[in-house]
N, C-alpha and C positions, 0 to 999 in steps of 0.2 A: 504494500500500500504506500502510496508517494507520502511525502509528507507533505506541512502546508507548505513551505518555502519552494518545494519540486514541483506539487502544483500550481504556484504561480509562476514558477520558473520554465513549466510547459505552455503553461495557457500565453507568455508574452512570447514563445519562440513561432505560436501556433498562428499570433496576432500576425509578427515578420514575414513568414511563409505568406499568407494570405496576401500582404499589401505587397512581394514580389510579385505575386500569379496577379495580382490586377495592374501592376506593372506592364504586365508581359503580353496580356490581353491584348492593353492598348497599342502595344509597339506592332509595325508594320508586318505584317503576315512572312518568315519564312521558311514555311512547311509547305505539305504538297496543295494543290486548290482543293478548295472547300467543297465540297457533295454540293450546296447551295449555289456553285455557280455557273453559269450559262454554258452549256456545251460546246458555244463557239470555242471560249477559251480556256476549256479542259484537254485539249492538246496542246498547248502553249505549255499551260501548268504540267503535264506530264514530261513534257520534254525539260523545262526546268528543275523537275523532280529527279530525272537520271542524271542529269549536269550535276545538281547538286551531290547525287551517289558517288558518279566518279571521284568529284573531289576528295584526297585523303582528311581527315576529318582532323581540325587543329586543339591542339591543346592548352586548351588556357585554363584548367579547375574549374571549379564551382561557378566566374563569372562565365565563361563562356556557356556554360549549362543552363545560365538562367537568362541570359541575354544572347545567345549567340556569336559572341565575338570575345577574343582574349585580351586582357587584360593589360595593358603596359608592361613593358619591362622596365624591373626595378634594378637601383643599385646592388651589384654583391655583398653579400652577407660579410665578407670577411674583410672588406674595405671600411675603413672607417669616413662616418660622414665627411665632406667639407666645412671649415667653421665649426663643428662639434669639439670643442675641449675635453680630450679623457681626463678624469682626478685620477692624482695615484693612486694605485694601491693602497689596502688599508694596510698596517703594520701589523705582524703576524700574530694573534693572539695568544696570551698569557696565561696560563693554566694557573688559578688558585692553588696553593701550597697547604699543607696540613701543619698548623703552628702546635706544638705539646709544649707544654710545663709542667711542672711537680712542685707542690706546695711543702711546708717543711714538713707535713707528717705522712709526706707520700703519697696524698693522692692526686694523679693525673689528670689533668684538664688538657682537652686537644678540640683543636675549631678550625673550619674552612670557611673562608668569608664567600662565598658564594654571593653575586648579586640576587637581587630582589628581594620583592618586601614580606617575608615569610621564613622564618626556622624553623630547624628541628634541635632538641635536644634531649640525650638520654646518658641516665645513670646506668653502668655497663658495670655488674657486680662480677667478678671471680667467685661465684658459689653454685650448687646446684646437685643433681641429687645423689654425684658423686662423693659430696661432702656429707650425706647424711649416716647414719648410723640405725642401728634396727629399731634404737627409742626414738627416733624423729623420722623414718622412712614416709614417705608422699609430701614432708614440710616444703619442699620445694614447689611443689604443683598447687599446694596449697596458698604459699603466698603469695603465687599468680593471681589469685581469686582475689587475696588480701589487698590489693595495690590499693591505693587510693579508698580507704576505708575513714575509721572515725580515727583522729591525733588527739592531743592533747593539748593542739590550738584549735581545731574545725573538730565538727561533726561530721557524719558522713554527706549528709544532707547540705550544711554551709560549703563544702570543699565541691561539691557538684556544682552548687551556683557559684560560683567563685568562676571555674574553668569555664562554666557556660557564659560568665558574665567578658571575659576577653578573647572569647570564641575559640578554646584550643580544642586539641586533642588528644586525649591521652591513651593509652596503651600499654602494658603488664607481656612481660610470656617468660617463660622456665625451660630452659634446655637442661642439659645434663651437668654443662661446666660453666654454665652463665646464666644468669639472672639479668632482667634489662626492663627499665620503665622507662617509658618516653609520652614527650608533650612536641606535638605542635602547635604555632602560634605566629599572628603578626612580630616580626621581629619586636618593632617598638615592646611586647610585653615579655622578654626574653626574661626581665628580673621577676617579672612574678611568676613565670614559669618554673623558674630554679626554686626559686621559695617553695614553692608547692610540691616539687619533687624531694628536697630535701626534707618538709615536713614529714610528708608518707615513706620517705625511709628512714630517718631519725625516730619519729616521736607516736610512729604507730601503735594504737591502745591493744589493740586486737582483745577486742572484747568479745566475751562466752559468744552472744548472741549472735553476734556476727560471723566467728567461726563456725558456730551450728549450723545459721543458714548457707555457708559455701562449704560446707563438708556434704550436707543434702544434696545441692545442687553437683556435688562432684559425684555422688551416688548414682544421680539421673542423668551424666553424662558418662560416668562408665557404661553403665546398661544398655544407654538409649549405640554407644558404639559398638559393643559387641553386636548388638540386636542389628544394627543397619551399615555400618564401615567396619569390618573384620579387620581388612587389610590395615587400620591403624595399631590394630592387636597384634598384627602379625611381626612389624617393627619393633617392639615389648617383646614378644618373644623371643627377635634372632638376640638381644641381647643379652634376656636372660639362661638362653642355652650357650649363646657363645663365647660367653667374658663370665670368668671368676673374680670378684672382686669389686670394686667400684660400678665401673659399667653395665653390670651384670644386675646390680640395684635399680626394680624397677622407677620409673621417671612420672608414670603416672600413678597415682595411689592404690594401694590394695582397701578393699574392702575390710581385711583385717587391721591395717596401720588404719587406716580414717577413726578407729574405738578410739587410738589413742592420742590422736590430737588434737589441742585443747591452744590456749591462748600464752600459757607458757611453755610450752613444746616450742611456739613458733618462737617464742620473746627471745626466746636463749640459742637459738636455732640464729636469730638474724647478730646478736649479740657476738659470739664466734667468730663469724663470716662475714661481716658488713663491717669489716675493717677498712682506713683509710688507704694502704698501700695494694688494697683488691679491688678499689673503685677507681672506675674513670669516667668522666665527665664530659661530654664528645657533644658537638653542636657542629652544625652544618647553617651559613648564612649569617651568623655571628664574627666580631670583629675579637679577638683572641684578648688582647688586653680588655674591653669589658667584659666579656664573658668571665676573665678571673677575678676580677674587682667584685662579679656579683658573686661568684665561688665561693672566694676567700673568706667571708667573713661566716658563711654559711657553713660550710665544711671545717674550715680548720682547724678546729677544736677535737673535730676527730680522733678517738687514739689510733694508732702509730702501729709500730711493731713490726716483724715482720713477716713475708708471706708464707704460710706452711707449703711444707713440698705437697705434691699433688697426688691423692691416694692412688693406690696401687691398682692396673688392671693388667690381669692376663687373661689373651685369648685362647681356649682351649675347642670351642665348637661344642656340638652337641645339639639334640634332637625337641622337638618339642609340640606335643600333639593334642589336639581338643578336638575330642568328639560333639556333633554339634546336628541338630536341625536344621540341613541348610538345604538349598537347592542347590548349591553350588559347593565346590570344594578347594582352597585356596591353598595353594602350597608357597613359600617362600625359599627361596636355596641364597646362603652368603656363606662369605667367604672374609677372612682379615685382610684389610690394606693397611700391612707396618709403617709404621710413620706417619703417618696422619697429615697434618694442615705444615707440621716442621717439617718435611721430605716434601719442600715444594716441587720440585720436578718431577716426581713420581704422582702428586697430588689434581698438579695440572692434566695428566696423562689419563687419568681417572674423571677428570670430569669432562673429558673431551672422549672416552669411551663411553660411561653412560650418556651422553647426550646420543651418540653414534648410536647406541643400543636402541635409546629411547621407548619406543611403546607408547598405552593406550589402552582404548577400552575396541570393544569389537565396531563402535559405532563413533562415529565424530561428524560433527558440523564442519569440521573446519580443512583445511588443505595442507599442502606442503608448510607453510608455515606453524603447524602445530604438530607436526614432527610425520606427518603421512609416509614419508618417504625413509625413515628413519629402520634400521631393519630391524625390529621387532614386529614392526607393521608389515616391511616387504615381505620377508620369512616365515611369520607365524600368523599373524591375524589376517591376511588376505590369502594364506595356503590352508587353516586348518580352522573350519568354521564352528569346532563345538570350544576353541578357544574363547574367551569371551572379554578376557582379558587380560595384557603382558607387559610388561614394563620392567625397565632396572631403574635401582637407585643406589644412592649410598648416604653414609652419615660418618661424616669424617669430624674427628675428634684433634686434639693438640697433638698427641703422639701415635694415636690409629685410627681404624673407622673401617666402617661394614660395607662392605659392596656386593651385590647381589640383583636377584630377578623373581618378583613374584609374578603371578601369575593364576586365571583362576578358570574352568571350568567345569561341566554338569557335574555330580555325582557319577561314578563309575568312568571316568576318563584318564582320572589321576596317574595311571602307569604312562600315559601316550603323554600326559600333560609334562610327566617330570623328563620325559626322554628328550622330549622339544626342548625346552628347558639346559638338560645337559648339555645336548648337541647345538646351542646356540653359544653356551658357555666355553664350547672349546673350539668351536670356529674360530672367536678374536683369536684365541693364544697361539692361533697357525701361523707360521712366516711370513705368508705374504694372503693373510687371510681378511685384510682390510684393503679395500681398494682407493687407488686415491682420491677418486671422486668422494664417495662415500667419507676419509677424513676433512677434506675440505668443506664437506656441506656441518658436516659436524662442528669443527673449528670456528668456522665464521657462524653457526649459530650460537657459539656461547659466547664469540664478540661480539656479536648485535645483543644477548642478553645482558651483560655486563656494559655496555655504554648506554640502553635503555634502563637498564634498573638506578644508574647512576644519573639520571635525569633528576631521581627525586630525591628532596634533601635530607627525605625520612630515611632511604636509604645510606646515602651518604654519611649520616650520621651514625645508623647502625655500624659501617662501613668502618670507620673511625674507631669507633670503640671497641668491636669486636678485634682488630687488627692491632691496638693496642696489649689487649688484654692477650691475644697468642704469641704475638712475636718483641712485645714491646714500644714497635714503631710503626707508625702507617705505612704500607708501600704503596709507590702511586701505581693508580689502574693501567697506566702506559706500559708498566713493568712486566706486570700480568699479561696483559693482549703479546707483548711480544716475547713472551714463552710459550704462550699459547700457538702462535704463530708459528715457535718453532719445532712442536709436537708432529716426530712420523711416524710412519705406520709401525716402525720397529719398536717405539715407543708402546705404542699401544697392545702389540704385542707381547713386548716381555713382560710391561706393568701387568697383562692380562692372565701370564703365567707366573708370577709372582705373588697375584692371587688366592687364583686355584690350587699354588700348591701348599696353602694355608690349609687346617682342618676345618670341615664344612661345618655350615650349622644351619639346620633346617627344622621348619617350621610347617605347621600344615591343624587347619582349622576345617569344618564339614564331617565328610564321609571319610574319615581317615582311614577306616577300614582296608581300602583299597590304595593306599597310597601304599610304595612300597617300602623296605623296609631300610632305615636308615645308612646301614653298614652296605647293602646293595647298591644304594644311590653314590655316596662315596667310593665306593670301588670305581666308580667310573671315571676319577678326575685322579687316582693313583697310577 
């Protein structure tokens, strides 16, 4: 259906058309003679009619079509007018810089002054459910909920109009090694945006009431995902089959930890971990000396101290199955990537193989741009139609991270589902088992992803602070595109068999029945 703009945009193209053709009426007849006129001079007009045939027919576009005659000749395109003055060139544009500082009790403030009239800014905590213990397990998924709750300068209620009152934005999420609240906002309110993020992690009451109510609600969204998105279960699972130790701690709450926490589980939980040398301060579209001016006085009182090593994970692999009412049957197969987000060269190699891999569901709206051509799609969903749906991912961590391929169709498929599956998993790690078209569509897809997600400041900001908190210091995006740039098929290769020759960890939700049996499915990748 047009919209309104297209329909007026048709009806004034429809008005033009018409005032040509009454144009054209009136211009002197040169087609063949009219049925209407007098037989004397219907051989006149026929003999002007082959004259006109003979001649070869000139080309002048669109005016000769509607007038019968071509148009002038204009000046060439690659001449520069007479009397037109070129300006020079503009002078080559200046890429904004990532400005960091450290306050005296360590904690990091970093900003990109980005123009226009809009920031981002986010508190980037070093904690997460890495850091929890079996007396605080879900505290981290739960503070997500907690963000912006009742302090002990606002209530919950004042702190909503407050943010509504200078039109920002705010946002909570919980990963495994990071905690991160962010506000956006007309720049002009950057200081009372920092004010209100520093309240809600400072001076959070975390009162009964309010806990109660986001531990329910974390009740009806566990349920409501196993009941309708498996495949978020099934990410939970490759980690608790295939990491001993930290990682292997689940990220979203068990039904059993949610009994036990309460409002001082989290108090002492943020107490610990919401240290000044494990915060960073990261703003995108801010000028760096105000941003620390508004910091400073807010933060620094902070304590100190320094940052504990970072708990322990080994991956070991391992099996993990739920029987389940489903129609469908979902298997997950991963695999360790040593080295995580520090082994950036192997890091990059992996995220320019899952995109390569890419996937989907059996069904999409959309084209080449949403990865159609990607081979998961070429290989599996447009060869084997009781798939329903394929894809890889990964989840890369500071020092490792999971890469794999789930994957899900009907009940009683699962032996054909995990073979597809394998045999996609050991085609990359063949020598010359990527082509180079196939890496180039890949590679320039995660450079158009990575210079469109850096459009926004929300990201930019994330961008900053997570980059902080891994390596210490921001690298610029430039740096990235042109590793990525330099990613070949051998790359993709070895990182692929560097893998696979990690111990599997596999996962499988539905009809497990028929799924086969874990030690069989691994036998395939020894």
């Amino acid at each position: 259906m047009l919209s309104a703009a297209s329909r007026t945009s048709s009806r004034g193209l429809h008005k033009a058309l018409g005032s040509i053709a009454a144009v054209r009426l009136l211009a002197p007849a040169a087609s063949p003679a009219s049925p209407f006129t007098t037989s004397a001079s219907a051989p006149a007009a026929a003999s002007t009619a082959v004259a006109h045939a003979a001649k070869p027919a000139k080309k002048g576009g669109l005016l000769s079509l509607l007038f019968g005659s071509a148009p002038p000749p204009g000046p060439p395109m690659f001449e520069p007018l007479p009397g037109v003055a070129i300006p020079p060139p503009l002078t080559e544009f200046k890429a904004t810089e990532t400005v960091v500082s450290t306050l005296p009790n360590g904690l990091r403030i970093a900003s990109e002054n980005l123009p226009g009239p809009t920031a981002s800014v986010g508190l980037y905590i070093d904690a997460g459910s890495v850091h929890e213990t079996a007396e605080n397990s879900g505290a981290s998924h739960l503070l997500e909920r907690m963000a912006f709750k009742s302090t002990t300068n606002r209530t919950h209620f004042r702190l909503i109009r407050e943010i509504e009152a200078i039109g920002a934005n705010v946002m909570s999420s919980a990963s495994r090694e990071q905690i991160a609240l962010t506000a956006d906002a007309i720049r002009t309110y950057v200081p009372e945006v920092v004010e209100l993020l520093a309240d809600t992690v400072r001076n959070s009451l975390f009162h009964d009431w309010e806990v109660k109510e986001q531990v329910d609600k974390v009740r009806s969204e566990l349920a409501q995902l196993q009941a309708t998105n498996p495949q978020g279960l099934m990410l939970e699972a490759l980690h608790s089959a295939g990491y001993a130790g930290a990682l292997g701690q689940p990220l979203l709450a068990h039904e059993s930890s949610l009994a036990r926490l309460n409002g001082q589980v989290l108090y002492e939980f943020v107490a610990a971990n919401y240290t000044a040398p494990r915060i960073v301060v990261a703003a995108a579209g801010v000028e760096h000396e105000e941003l620390r001016e508004v910091v400073e006085p807010l933060f620094g009182d902070m304590p100190g101290g320094t940052v504990p090593e970072t708990p322990k994970s080994v991956y070991v692999g391992g099996d993990w199955r739920m029987a389940a009412d489903s129609p469908e049957t979902h298997v997950a197969l991963g695999f360790e990537f040593p080295g995580g987000w520090r082994n950036e060269k192997d890091a990059l190699a992996v995220v320019v193989l899952q995109t390569l891999l890419g996937g989907g569901g059996s069904f999409s709206a959309g084209g080449p741009g949403k990865g159609m051509y990607s081979r998961l799609y070429t290989r599996v969903l447009n060869q084997y139609g009781m798939v329903t749906s394929c894809s890889a991912f990964n989840s890369i961590y500071n020092n490792t991270g999971l890469f794999g391929i789930h994957a899900t169709a009907p009940s009683g498929h699962a032996p054909e589902l995990v073979d597809i599956m394998t045999r996609e998993f050991l085609a990359v790690a063949e020598p010359n088992g990527v082509s180079t078209e196939e890496l180039e569509r890949a590679k320039n897809a995660c450079i158009s992803s990575i210079e469109m997600n850096l459009e926004s400041r929300v990201v930019v900001a994330e961008d900053i602070g997570r980059q902080i908190l891994t390596y210490g210091h921001r690298k610029p995006p430039h740096e990235f595109i042109a590793r990525l740039r330099e990613v070949t098929a051998a790359d993709i290769a070895n990182v692929a068999r560097k893998i696979i020759s990690t111990p599997l960890s596999m996962a499988s939700y539905g009809d497990v029945v028929h799924v086969p049996r874990f030690d069989q499915v691994a036998a395939r990748f020894s």
